[in-house]
C-alpha positions in Angstrom: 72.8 -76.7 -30.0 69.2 -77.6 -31.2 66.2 -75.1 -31.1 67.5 -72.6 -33.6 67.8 -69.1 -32.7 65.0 -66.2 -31.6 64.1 -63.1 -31.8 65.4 -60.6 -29.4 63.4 -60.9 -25.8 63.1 -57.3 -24.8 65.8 -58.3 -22.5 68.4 -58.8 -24.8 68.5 -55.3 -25.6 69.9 -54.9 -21.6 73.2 -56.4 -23.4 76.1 -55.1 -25.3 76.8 -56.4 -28.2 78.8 -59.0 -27.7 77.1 -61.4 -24.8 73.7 -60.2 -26.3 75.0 -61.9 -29.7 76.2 -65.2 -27.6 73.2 -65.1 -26.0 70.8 -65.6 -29.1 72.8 -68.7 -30.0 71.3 -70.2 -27.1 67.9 -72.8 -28.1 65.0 -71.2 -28.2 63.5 -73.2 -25.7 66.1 -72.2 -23.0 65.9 -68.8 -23.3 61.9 -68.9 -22.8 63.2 -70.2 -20.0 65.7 -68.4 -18.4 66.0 -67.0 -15.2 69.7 -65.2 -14.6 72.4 -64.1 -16.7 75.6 -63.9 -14.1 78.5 -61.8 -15.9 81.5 -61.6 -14.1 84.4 -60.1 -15.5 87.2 -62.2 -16.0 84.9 -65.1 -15.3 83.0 -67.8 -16.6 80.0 -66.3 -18.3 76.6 -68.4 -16.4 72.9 -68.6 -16.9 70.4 -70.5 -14.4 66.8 -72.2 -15.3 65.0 -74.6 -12.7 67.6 -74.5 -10.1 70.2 -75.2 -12.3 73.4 -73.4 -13.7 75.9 -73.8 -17.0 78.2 -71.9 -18.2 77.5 -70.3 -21.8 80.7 -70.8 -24.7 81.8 -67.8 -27.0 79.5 -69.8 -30.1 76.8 -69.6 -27.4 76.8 -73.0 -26.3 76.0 -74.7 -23.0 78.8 -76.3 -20.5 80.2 -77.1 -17.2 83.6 -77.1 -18.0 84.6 -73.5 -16.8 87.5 -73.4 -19.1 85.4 -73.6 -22.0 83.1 -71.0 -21.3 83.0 -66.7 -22.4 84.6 -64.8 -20.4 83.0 -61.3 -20.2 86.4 -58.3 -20.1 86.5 -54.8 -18.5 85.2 -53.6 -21.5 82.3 -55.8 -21.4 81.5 -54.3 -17.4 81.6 -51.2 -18.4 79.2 -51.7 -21.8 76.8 -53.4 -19.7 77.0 -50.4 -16.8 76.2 -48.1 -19.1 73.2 -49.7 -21.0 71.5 -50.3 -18.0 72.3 -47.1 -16.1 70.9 -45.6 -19.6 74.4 -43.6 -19.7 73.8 -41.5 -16.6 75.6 -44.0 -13.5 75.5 -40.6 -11.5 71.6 -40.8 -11.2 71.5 -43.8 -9.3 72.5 -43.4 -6.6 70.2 -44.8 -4.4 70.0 -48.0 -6.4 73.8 -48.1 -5.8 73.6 -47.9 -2.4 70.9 -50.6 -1.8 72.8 -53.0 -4.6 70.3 -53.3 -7.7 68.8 -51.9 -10.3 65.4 -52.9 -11.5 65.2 -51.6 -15.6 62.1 -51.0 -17.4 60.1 -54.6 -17.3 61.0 -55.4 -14.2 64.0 -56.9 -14.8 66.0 -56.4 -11.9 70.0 -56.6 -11.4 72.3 -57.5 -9.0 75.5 -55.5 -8.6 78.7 -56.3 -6.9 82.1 -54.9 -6.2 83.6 -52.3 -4.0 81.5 -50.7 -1.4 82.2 -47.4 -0.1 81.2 -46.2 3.4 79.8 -43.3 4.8 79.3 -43.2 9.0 79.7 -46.9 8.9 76.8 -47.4 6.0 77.3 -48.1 2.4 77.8 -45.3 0.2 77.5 -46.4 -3.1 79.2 -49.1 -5.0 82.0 -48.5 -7.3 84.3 -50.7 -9.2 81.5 -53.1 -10.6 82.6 -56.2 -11.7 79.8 -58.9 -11.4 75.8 -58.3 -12.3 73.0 -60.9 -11.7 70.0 -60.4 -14.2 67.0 -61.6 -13.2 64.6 -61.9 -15.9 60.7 -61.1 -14.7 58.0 -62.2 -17.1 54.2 -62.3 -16.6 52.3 -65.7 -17.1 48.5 -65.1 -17.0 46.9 -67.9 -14.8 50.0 -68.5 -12.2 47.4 -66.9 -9.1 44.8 -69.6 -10.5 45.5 -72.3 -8.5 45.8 -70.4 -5.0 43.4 -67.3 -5.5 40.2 -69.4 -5.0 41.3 -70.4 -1.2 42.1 -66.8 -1.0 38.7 -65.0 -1.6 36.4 -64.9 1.3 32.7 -65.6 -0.6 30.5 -65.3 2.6 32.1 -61.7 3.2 33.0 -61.3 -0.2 36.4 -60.0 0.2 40.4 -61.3 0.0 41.8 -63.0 3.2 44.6 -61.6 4.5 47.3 -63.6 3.3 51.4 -63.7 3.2 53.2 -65.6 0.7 56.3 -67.5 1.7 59.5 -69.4 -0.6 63.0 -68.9 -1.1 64.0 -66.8 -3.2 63.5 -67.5 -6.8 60.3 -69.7 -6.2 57.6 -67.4 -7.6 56.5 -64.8 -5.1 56.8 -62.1 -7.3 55.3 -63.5 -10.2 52.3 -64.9 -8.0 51.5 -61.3 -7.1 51.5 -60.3 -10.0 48.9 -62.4 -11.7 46.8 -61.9 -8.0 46.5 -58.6 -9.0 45.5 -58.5 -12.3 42.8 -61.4 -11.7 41.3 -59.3 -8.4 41.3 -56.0 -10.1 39.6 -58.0 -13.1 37.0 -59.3 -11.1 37.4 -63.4 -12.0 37.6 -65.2 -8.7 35.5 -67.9 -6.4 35.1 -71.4 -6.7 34.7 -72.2 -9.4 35.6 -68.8 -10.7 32.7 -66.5 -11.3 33.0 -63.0 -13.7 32.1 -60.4 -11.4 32.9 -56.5 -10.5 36.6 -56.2 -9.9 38.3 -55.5 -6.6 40.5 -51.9 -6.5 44.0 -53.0 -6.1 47.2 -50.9 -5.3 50.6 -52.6 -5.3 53.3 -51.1 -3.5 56.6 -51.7 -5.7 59.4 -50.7 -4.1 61.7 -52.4 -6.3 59.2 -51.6 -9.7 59.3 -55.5 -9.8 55.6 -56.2 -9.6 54.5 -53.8 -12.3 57.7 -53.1 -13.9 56.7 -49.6 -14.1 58.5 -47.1 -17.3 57.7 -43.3 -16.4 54.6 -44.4 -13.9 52.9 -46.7 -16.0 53.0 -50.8 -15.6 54.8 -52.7 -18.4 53.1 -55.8 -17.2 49.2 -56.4 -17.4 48.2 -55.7 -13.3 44.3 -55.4 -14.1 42.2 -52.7 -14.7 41.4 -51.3 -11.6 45.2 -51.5 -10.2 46.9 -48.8 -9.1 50.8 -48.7 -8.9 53.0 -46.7 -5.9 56.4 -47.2 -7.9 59.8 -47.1 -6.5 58.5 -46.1 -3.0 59.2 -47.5 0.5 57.1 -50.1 1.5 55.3 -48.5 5.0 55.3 -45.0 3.6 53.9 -46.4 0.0 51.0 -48.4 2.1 49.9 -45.5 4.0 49.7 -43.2 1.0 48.2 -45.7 -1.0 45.2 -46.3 1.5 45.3 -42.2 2.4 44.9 -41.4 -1.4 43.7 -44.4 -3.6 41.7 -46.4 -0.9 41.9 -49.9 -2.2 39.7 -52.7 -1.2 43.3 -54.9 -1.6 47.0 -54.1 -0.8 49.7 -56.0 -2.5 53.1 -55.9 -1.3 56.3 -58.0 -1.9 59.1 -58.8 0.4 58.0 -57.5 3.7 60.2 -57.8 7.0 61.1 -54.7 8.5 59.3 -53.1 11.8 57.7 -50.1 9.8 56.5 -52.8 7.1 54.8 -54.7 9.6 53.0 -51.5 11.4 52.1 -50.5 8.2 50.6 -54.3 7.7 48.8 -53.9 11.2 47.5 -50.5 10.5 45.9 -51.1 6.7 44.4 -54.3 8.4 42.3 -52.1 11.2 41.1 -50.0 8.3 39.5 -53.0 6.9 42.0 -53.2 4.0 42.8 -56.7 2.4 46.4 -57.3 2.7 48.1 -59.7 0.4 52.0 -59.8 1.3 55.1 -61.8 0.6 58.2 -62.6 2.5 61.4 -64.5 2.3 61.4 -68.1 4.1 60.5 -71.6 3.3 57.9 -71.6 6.2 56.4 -69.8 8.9 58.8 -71.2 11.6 61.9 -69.3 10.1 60.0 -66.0 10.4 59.7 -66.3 14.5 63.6 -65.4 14.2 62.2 -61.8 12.7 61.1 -59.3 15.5 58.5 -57.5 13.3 57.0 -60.7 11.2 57.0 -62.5 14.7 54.5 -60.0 15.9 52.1 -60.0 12.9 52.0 -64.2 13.4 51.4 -63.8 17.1 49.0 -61.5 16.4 47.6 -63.8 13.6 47.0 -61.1 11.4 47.3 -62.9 8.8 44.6 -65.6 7.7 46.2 -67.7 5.4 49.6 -68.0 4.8 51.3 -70.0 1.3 53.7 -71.8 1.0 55.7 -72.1 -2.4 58.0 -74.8 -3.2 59.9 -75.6 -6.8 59.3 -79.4 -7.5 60.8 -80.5 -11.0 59.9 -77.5 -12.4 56.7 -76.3 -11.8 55.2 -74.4 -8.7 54.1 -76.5 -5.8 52.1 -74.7 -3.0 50.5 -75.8 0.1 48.1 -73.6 2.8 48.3 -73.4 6.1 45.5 -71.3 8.6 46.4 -68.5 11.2 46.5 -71.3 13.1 49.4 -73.0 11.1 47.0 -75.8 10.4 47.2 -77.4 7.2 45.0 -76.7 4.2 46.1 -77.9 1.3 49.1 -80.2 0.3 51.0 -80.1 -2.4 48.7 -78.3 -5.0 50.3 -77.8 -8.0 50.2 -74.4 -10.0 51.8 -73.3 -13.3 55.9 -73.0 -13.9 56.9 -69.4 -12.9 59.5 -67.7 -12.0 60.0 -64.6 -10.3 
């Protein structure tokens, strides 16, 4: 296939031999813009980009004829297992139970096979036969679009906010770029250089940040402060004990103790900027605990992220869930 081969994406090195060799006989273009690797042993080797999925060929080649595609073997599972439990499976045993693993750089992977149960609740996973990689990358300038209608310049602070898409639309990426361009200090309309914001992210899942031994492998801004791998409420409430930030970020709230934690950061005058799962704010009255923050309208401004052909789409909507903005158009990302 055209576009000649590349260099090995940090990624890559997640690999064992074998895919990871398959893999850089893919264009150059397409890996640039790839957003899962699906192995499944025994079956059809897959990678996704906008949306879209193909199988991948043993000469690295793109298809949608299943019969033609790599099939990745027991010994390829257990390759993969060990590279990205860095040889120690036994140490993760909480990642097991909740069904991922999120590696140095964020990238974060899906596991599936047999559960095992304890009092009713899963275990730990064993027999692991399928992975889903998703691959995080940092694009500088994805918050520009949105951040203006987010900053506050009569009270010179960050609006409460929530960000809302499907999964696989950008919310993680979005937060990402929000926090390095608060903490930097470039916001308003038009954008005016001024003293940074202090941020702290709460990154349960070391997506945000992609925190290795405490410090972020992405570029968060300089007055950012990370809570790695912690619960969401607890990481909230130590953050603004400890670190008080002028702005929380958060991704992938839902649960009741996320959304007291929301509530109580908000009375102590703490900008929250939040995500959630859902393609609008209609499909989160069906959640007990978002319900409540809506009703409440504790959030001022809610966005709304969309994929069209592509790129990023977003549109705004008030506490009121009166439209804002339609349609405005940010920069392809991907979380």
């Amino acid at each position: 296939m055209g576009g000649g081969r590349i260099t090995n994406p940090n990624w890559l090195e997640l690999f064992p031999d074998r895919i990871r060799s398959i893999l850089l006989e893919l264009p150059r273009e397409l890996l640039g813009r790839l957003e899962e690797i699906r192995i499944r042993e025994g079956r059809p080797l897959e990678v996704n980009e906008s949306g879209g999925h193909r199988f991948v060929t043993g000469l690295g080649q793109l298809t949608l004829d299943e019969d033609k595609a790599y099939r990745p073997s027991r010994d390829d599972s257990r390759r993969f297992l060990d590279l990205i439990s860095n040889h120690s499976l036994y140490t993760l045993e909480e990642e097991l139970r909740k069904g991922f693993i999120t590696v140095p750089g964020g990238h974060r992977i899906g596991l599936a096979g047999r559960t095992v149960l304890s009092g009713g609740k899963v275990e730990h996973i064993r027999d692991i036969s399928g992975f889903n990689v998703r691959i995080a990358r940092e694009v500088p300038g994805a918050a520009s679009a949105v951040l203006p209608y987010l900053y506050d310049e009569r009270e010179r602070r960050m609006k409460h906010a929530l960000i809302l898409s499907p999964p696989q639309h950008g919310k993680t990426t979005l937060l990402r770029d929000l926090a390095r361009q608060i903490s930097s200090g470039c916001f308003g309309s038009p954008p005016v250089k001024t003293t940074g914001m202090k941020v702290g992210i709460i990154d349960e899942r070391s997506e945000i940040a992609g925190s290795l031994a405490g410090v972020p492998s992405f570029d968060v801004g300089p007055r950012t402060d990370v809570m790695d791998a912690c619960p969401k409420a607890e990481g909230m409430m130590m953050m603004i004990r400890s670190m008080s930030p002028d702005v929380l970020i958060v991704d992938e709230i839902g649960r009741e103790e996320d959304a007291e934690a929301v509530t109580e950061a908000l009375h102590a005058g703490i900008s929250v900027i939040a995500s959630a799962h859902g393609s609008g704010p209609e499909e989160l009255q069906n959640r007990p605990a978002m319900k409540r923050l809506m009703d409440n309208r504790m959030f001022e401004i809610y966005v709304l992220l969309h994929r069209s052909r592509g790129k990023t789409a977003f549109r705004l909507m008030d506490r009121q869930m009166r439209i804002l903005q339609l349609h405005a158009k940010g920069e392809a990302h991907h979380a």
